[in-house]
Backbone of each chain as ProteinMPNN parsed JSONL, in Angstrom:
{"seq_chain_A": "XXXXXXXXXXXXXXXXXXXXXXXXXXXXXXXXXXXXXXXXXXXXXXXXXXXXXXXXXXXXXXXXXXXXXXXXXXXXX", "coords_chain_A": {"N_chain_A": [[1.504, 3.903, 13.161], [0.581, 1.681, 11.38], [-1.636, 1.842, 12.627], [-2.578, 4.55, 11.591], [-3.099, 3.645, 8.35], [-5.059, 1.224, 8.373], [-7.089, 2.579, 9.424], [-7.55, 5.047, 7.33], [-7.072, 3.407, 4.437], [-9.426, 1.406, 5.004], [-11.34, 2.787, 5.63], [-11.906, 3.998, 2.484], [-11.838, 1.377, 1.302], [-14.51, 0.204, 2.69], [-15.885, 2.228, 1.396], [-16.067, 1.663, -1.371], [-17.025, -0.206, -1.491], [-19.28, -0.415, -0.808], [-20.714, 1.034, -2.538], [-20.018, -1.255, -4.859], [-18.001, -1.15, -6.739], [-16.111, -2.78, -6.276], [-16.331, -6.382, -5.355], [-16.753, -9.159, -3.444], [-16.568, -12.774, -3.82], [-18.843, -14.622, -2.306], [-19.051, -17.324, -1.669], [-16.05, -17.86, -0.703], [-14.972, -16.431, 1.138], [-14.373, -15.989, 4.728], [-16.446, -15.152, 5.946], [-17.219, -13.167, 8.158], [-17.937, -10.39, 8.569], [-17.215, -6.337, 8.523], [-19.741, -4.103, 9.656], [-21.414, -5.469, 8.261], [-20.548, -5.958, 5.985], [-17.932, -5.526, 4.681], [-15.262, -7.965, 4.33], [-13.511, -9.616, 6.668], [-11.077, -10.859, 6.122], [-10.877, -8.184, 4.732], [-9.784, -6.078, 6.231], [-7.455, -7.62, 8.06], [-5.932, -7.708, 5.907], [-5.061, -5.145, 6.0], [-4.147, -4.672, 8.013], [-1.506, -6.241, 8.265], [0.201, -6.006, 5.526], [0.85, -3.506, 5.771], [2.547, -3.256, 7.715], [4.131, -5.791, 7.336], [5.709, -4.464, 5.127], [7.202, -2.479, 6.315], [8.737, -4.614, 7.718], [9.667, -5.948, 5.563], [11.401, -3.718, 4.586], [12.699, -2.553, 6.825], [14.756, -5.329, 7.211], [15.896, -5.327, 4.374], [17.85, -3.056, 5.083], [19.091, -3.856, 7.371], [20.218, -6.049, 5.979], [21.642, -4.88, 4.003], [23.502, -3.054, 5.431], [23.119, -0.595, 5.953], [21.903, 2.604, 7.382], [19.493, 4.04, 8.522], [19.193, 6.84, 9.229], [21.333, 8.284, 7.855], [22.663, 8.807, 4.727], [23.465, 6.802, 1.446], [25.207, 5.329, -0.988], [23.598, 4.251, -2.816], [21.433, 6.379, -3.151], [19.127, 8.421, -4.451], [18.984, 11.79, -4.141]], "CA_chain_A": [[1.686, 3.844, 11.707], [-0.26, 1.039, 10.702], [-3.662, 2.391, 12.98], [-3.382, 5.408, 10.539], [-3.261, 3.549, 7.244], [-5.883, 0.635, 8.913], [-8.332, 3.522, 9.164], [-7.905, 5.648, 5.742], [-7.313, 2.766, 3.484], [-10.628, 0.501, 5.022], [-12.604, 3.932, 5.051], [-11.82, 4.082, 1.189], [-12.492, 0.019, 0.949], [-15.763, 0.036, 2.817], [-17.193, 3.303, 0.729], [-15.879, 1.268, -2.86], [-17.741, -1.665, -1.279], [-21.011, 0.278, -0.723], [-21.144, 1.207, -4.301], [-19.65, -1.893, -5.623], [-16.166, -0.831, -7.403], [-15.149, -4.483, -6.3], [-16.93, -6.883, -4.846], [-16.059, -10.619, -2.878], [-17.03, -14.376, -3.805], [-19.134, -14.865, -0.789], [-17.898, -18.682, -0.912], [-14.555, -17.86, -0.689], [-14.317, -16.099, 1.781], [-15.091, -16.584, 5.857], [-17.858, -14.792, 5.945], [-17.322, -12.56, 8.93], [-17.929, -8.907, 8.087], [-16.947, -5.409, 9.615], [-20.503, -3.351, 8.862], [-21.815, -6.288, 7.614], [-20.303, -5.478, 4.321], [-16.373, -5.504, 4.558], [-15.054, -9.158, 4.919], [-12.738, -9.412, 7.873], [-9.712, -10.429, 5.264], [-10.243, -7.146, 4.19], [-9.205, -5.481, 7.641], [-6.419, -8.079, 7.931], [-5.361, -7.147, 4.894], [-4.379, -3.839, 5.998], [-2.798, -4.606, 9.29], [-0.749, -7.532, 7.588], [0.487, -5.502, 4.353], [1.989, -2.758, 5.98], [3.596, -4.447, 8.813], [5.053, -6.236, 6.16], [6.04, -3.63, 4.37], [7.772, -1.922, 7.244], [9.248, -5.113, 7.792], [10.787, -6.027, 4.487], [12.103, -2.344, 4.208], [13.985, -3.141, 8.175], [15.2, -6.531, 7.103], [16.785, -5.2, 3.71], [18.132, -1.944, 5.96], [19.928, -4.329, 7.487], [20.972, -6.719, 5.074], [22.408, -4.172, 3.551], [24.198, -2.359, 6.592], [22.753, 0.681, 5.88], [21.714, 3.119, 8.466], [18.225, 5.314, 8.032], [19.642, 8.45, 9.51], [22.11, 8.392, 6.691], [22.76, 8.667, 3.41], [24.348, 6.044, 1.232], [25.111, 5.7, -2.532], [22.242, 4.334, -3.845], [20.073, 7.744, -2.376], [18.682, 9.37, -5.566], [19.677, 13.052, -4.162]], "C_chain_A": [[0.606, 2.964, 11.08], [-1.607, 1.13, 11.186], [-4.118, 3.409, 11.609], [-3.621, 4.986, 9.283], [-4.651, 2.65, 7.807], [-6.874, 1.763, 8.428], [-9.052, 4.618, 7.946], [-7.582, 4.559, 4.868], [-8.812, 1.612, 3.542], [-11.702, 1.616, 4.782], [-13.156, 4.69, 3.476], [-12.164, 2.595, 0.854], [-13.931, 0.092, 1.385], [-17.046, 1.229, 1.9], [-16.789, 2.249, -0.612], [-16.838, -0.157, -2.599], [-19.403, -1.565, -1.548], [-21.416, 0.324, -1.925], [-20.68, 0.531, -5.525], [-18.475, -1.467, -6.945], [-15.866, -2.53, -7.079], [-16.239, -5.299, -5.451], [-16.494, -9.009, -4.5], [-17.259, -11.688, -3.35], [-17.462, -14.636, -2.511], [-18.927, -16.592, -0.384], [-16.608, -19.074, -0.536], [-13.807, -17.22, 0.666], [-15.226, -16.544, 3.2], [-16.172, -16.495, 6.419], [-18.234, -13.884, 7.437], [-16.854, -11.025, 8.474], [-18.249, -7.835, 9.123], [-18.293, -4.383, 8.645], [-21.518, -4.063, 8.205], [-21.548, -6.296, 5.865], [-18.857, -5.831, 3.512], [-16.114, -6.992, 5.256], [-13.992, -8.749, 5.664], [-11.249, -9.604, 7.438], [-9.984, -9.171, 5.182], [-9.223, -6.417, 5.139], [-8.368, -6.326, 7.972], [-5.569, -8.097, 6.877], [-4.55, -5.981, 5.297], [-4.144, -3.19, 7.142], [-1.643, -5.058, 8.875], [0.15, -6.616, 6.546], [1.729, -4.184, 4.89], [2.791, -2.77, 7.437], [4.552, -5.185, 8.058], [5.978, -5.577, 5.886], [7.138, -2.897, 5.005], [9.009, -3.302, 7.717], [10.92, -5.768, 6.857], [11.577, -4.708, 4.89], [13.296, -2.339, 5.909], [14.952, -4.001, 7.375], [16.903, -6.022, 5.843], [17.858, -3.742, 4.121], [19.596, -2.91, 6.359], [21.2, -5.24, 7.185], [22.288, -5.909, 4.401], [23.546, -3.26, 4.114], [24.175, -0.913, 6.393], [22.029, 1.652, 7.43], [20.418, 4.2, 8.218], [18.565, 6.467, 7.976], [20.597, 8.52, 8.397], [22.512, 7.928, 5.508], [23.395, 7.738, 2.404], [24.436, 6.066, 0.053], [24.482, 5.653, -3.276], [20.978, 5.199, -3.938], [19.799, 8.452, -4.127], [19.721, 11.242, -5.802], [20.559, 12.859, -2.709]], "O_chain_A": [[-0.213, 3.467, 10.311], [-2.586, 0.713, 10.567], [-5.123, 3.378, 10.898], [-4.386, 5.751, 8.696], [-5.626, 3.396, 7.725], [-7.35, 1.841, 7.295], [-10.213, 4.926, 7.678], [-8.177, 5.007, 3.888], [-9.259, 1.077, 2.527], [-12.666, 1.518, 4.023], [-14.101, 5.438, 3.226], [-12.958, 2.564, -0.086], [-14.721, 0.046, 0.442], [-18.27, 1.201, 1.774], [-17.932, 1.954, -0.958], [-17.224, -0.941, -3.468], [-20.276, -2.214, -2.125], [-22.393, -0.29, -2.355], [-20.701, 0.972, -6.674], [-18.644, -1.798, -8.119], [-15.359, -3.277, -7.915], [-17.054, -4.6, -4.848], [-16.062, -9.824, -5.316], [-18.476, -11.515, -3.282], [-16.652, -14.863, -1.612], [-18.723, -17.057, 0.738], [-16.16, -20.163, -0.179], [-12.667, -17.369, 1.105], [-16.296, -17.15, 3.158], [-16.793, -17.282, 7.132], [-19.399, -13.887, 7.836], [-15.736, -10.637, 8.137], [-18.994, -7.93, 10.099], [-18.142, -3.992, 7.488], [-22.431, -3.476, 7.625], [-22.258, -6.584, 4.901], [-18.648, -6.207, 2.359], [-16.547, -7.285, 6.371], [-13.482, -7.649, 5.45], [-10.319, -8.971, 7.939], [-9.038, -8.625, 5.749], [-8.045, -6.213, 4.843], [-7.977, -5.645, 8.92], [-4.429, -8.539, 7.02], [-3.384, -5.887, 4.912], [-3.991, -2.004, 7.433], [-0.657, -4.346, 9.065], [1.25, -6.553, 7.095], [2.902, -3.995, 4.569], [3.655, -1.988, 7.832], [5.762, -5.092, 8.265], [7.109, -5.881, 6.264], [8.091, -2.642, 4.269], [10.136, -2.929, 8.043], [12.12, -5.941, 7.069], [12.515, -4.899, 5.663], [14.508, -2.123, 5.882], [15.931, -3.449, 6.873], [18.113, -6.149, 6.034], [18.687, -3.473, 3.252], [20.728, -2.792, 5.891], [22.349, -5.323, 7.617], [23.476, -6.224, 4.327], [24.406, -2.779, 3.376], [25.115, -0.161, 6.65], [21.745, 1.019, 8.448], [20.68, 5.242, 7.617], [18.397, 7.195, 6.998], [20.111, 9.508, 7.847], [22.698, 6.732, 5.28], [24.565, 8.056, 2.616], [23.688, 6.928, -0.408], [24.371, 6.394, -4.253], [19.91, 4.965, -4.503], [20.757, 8.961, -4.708], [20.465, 11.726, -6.654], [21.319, 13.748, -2.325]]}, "seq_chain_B": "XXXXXXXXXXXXXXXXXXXXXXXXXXXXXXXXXXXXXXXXXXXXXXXXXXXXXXXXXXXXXXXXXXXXXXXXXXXXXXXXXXXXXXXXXXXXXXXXXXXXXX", "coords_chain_B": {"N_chain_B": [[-16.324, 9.707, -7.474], [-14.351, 7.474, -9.301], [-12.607, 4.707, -8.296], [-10.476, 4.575, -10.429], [-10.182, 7.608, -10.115], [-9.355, 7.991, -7.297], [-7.572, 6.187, -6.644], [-5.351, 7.389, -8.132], [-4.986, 9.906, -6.902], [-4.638, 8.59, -4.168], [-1.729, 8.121, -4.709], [-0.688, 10.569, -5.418], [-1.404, 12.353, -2.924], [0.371, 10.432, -0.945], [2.924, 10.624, -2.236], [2.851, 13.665, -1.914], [2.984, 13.666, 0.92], [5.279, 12.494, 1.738], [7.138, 13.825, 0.221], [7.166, 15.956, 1.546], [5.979, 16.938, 3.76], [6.071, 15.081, 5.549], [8.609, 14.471, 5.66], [10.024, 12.776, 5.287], [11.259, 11.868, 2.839], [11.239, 9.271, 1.344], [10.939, 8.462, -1.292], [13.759, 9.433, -2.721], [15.28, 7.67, -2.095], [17.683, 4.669, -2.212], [16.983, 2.571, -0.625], [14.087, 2.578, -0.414], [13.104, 1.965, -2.986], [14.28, -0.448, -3.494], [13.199, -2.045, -1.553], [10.104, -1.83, -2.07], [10.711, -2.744, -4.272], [11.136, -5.029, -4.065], [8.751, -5.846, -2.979], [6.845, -5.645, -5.078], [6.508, -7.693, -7.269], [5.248, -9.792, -5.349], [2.63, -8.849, -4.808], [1.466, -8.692, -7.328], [1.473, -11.805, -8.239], [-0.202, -12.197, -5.895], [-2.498, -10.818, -6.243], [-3.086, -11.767, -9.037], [-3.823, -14.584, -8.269], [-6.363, -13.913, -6.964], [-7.486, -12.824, -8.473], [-7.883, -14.175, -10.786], [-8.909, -16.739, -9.267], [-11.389, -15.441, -8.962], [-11.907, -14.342, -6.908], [-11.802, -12.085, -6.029], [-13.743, -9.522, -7.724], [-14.057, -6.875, -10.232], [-15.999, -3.628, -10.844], [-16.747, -3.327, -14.309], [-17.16, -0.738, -14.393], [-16.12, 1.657, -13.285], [-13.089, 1.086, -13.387], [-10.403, 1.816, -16.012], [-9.942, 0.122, -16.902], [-7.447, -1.489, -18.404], [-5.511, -4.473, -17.373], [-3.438, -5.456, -15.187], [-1.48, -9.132, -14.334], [-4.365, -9.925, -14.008], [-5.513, -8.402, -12.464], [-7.252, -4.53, -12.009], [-5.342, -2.249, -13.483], [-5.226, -0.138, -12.197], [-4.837, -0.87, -9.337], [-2.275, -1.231, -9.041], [-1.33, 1.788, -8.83], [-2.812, 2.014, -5.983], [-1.289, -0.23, -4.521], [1.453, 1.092, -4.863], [1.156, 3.494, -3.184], [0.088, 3.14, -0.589], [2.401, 1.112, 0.177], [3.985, 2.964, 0.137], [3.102, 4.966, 1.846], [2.987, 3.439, 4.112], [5.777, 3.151, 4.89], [6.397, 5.939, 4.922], [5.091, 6.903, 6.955], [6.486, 5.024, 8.897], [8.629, 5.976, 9.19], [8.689, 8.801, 9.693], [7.323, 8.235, 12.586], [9.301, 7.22, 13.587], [12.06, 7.974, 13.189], [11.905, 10.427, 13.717], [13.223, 12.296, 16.115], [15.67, 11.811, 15.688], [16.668, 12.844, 12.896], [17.643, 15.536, 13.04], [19.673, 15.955, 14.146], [23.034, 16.249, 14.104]], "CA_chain_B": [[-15.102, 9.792, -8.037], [-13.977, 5.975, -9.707], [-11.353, 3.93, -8.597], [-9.166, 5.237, -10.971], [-9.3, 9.16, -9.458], [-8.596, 7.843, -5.863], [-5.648, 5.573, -6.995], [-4.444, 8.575, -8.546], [-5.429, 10.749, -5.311], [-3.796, 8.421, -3.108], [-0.702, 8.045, -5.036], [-0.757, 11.841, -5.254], [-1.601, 12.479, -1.621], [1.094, 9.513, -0.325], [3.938, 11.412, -2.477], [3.02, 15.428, -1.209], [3.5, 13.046, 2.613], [6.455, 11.703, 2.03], [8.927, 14.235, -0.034], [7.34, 17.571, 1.601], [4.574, 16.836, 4.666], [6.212, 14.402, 7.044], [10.12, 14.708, 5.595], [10.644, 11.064, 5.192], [11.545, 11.584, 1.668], [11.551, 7.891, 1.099], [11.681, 8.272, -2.679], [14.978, 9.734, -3.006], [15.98, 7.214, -0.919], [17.348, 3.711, -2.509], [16.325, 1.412, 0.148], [13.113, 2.108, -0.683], [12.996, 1.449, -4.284], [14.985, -1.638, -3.365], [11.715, -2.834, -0.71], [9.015, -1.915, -3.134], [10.667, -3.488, -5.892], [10.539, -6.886, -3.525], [7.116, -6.42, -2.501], [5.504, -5.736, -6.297], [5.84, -9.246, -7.492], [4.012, -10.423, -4.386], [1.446, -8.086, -4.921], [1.121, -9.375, -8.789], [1.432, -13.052, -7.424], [-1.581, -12.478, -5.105], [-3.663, -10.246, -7.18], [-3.516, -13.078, -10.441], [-4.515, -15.394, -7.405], [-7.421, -13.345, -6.011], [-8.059, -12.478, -9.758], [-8.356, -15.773, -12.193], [-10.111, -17.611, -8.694], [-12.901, -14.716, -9.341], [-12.697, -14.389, -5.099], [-12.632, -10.36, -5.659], [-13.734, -9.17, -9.041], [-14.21, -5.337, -10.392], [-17.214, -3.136, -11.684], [-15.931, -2.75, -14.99], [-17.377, 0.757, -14.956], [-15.229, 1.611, -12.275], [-11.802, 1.176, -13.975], [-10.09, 2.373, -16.915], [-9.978, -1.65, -18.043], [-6.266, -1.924, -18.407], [-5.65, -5.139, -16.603], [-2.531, -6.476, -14.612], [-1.939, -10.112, -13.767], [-5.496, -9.998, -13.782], [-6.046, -6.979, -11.382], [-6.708, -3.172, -12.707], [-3.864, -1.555, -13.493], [-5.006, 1.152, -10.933], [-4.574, -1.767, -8.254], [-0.426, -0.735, -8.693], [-0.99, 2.621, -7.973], [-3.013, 1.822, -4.692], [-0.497, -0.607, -3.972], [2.281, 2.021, -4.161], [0.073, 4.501, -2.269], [-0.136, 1.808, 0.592], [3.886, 0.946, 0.415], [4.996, 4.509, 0.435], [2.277, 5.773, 3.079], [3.338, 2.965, 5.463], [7.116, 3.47, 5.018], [6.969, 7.35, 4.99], [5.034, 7.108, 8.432], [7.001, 4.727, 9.977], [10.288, 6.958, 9.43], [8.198, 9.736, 10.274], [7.466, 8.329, 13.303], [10.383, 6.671, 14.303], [12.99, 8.818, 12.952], [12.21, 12.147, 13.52], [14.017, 12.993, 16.755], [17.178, 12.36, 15.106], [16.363, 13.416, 11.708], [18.326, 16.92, 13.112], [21.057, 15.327, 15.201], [24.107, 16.233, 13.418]], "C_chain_B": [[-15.052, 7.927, -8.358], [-12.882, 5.588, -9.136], [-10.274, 4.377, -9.032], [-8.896, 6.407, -10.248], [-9.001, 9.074, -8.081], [-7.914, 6.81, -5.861], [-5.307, 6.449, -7.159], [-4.465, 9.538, -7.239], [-4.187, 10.307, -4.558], [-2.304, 8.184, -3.228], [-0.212, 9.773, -4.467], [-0.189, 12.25, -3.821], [0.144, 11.463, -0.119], [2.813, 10.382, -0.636], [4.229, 12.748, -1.931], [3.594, 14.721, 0.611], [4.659, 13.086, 2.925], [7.406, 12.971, 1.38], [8.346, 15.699, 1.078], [6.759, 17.571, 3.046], [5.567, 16.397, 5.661], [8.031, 14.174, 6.556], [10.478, 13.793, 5.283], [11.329, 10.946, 4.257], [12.301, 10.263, 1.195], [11.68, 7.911, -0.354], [12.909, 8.51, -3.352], [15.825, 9.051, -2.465], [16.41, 5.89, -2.112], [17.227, 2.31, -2.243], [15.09, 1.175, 0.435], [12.492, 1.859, -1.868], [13.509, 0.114, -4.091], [13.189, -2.374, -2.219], [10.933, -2.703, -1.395], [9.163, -3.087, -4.46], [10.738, -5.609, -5.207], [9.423, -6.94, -3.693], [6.171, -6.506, -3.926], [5.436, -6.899, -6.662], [5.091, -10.447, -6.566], [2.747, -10.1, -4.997], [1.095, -8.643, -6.387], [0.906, -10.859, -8.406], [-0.051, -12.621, -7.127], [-2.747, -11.604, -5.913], [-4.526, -10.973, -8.511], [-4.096, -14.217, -9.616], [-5.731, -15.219, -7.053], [-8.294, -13.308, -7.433], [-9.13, -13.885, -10.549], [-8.977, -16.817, -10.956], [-11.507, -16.383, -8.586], [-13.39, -14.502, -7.816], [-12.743, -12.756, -5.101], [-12.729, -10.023, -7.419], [-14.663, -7.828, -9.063], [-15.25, -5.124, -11.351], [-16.3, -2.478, -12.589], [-16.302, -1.058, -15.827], [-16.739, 1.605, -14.309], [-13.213, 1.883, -12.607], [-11.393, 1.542, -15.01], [-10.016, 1.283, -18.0], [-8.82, -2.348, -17.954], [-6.543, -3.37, -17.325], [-3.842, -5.504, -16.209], [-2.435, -7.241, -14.262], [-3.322, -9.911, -12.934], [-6.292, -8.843, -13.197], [-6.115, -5.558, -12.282], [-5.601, -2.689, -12.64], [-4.008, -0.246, -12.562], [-4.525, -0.003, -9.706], [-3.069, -1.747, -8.297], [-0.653, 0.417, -7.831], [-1.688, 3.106, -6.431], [-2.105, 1.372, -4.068], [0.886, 0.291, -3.34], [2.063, 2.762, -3.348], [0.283, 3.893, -1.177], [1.391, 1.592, 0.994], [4.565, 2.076, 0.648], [4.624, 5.275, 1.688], [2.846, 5.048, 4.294], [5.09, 3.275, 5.43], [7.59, 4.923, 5.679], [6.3, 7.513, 6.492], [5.788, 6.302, 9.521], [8.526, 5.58, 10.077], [9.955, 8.114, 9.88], [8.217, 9.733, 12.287], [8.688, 7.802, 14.701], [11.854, 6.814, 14.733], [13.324, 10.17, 13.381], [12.85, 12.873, 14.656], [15.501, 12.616, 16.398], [17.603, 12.827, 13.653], [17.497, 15.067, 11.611], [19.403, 16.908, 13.463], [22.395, 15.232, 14.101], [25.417, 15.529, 13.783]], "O_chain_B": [[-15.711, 7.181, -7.635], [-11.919, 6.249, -9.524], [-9.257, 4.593, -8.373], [-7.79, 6.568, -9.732], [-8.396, 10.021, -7.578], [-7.586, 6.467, -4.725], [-4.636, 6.802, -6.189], [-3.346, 9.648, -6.739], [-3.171, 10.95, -4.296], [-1.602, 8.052, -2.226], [0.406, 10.071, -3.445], [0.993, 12.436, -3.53], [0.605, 11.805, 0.97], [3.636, 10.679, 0.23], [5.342, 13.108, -1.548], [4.441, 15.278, 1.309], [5.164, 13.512, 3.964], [8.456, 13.171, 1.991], [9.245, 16.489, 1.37], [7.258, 18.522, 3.648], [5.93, 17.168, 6.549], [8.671, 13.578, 7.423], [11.618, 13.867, 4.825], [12.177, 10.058, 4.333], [13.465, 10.137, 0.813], [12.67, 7.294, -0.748], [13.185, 7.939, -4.407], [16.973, 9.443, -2.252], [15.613, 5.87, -3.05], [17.285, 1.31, -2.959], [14.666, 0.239, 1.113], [11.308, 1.523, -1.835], [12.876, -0.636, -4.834], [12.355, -3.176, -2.641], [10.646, -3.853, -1.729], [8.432, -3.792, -5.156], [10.518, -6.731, -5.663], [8.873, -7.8, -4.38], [5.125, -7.148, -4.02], [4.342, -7.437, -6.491], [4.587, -11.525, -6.882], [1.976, -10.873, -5.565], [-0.004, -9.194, -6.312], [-0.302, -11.023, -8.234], [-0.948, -12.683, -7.968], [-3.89, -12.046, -6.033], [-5.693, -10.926, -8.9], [-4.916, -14.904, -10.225], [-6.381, -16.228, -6.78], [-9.47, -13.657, -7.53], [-10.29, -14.261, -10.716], [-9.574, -17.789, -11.42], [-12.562, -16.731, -8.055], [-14.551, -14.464, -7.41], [-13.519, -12.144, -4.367], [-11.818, -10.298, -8.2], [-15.627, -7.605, -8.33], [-15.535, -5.845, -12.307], [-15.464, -1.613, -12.329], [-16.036, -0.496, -16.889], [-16.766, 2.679, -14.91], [-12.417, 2.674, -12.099], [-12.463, 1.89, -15.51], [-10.016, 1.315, -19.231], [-8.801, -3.518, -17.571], [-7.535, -3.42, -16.598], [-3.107, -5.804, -17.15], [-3.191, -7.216, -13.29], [-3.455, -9.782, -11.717], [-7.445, -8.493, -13.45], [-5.26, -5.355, -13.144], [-4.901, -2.752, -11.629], [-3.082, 0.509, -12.266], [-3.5, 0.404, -9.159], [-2.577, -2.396, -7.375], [-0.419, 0.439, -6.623], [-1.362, 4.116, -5.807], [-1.712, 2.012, -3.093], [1.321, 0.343, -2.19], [2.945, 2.797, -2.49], [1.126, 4.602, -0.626], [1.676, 1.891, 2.154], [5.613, 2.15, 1.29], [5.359, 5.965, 2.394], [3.165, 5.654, 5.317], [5.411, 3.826, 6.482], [8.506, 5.177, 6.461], [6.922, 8.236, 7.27], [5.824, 6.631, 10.707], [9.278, 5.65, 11.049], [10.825, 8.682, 10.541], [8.712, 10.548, 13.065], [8.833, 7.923, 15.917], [12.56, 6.381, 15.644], [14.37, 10.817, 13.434], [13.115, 14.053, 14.426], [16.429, 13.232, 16.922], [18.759, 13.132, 13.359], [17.964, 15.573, 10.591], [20.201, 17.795, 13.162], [22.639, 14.238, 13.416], [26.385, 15.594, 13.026]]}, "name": "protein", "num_of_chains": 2, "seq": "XXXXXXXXXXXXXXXXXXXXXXXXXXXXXXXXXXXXXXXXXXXXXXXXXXXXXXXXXXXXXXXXXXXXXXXXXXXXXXXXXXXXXXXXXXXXXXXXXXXXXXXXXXXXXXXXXXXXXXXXXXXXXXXXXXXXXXXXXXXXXXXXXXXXXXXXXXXXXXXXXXXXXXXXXXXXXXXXXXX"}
């Protein structure tokens, strides 16, 4: 899960990088780059985020005593 | 293409995944409106952080302008793009042999 986003969301960061869409404070950050271009937050960015993400969405799963495979009241349809 | 038409893309692209592509249909779901709606005020949090210290800042030819705590207002619909793509693959892949199991 998170190899396939890793690889289409940095392959959409490193082309917006190329042609400047955004661009990093080179004192701010550590200064180790993938390409020499993409800071290395970025690519921890987007292991971190949706690991997260996957995480919260467990956590409140359970909080809630809900079950994935099934349906519960707050389901839309 | 700008910024803006691949936010919109990947919003796009993340939604055809999730209700029709890989089955997950996490939006009809409301344990995942309930996790998104945690994670956006992070994501605002760290974006007005990243923003007003000027450590990532945008070609403003690039965006449509709008701004959110500091960030483009396309920087939501990446974010959702990103929260829905990782959700709808991990139920994809984690779910789907009992997805049928009656």
């Amino acid at each position: 899960m998170d190899a396939v986003i890793v690889v289409v969301y940095l392959a959409w960061d490193i082309w917006a990088v190329v042609k400047k869409s955004w661009y990093f404070d080179s004192n701010q950050i550590i200064g180790i780059n993938l390409f020499s271009r993409l800071p290395i937050e970025e690519i921890l960015f987007f292991v971190i985020v949706p690991l997260m993400g996957v995480l919260t969405y467990l956590a409140l799963l359970k909080i809630r005593g809900w079950d994935s495979t099934r349906k519960s009241s707050d389901d839309l349809l | 293409m700008i910024y803006s038409d691949i936010a919109l893309n990947a919003v796009m692209v993340a939604v055809l995944l999730d209700l029709f592509i890989l089955g997950s249909k996490m939006m009809t779901r409301g344990i995942f409106w309930l996790t998104y709606g945690l994670i956006l005020p992070f994501q605002l949090l760290t974006n007005w952080w990243l923003t007003s210290n000027k450590i990532v800042m945008y070609s403003g030819a690039e965006i449509i302008g709008r701004r959110v705590a500091g960030a483009p207002v396309e920087d939501l619909l990446f974010g959702f793009s990103l929260i829905l793509l990782s959700l709808s693959l991990w139920d994809f892949f984690t779910s789907k042999s009992l997805k049928f199991v009656e």
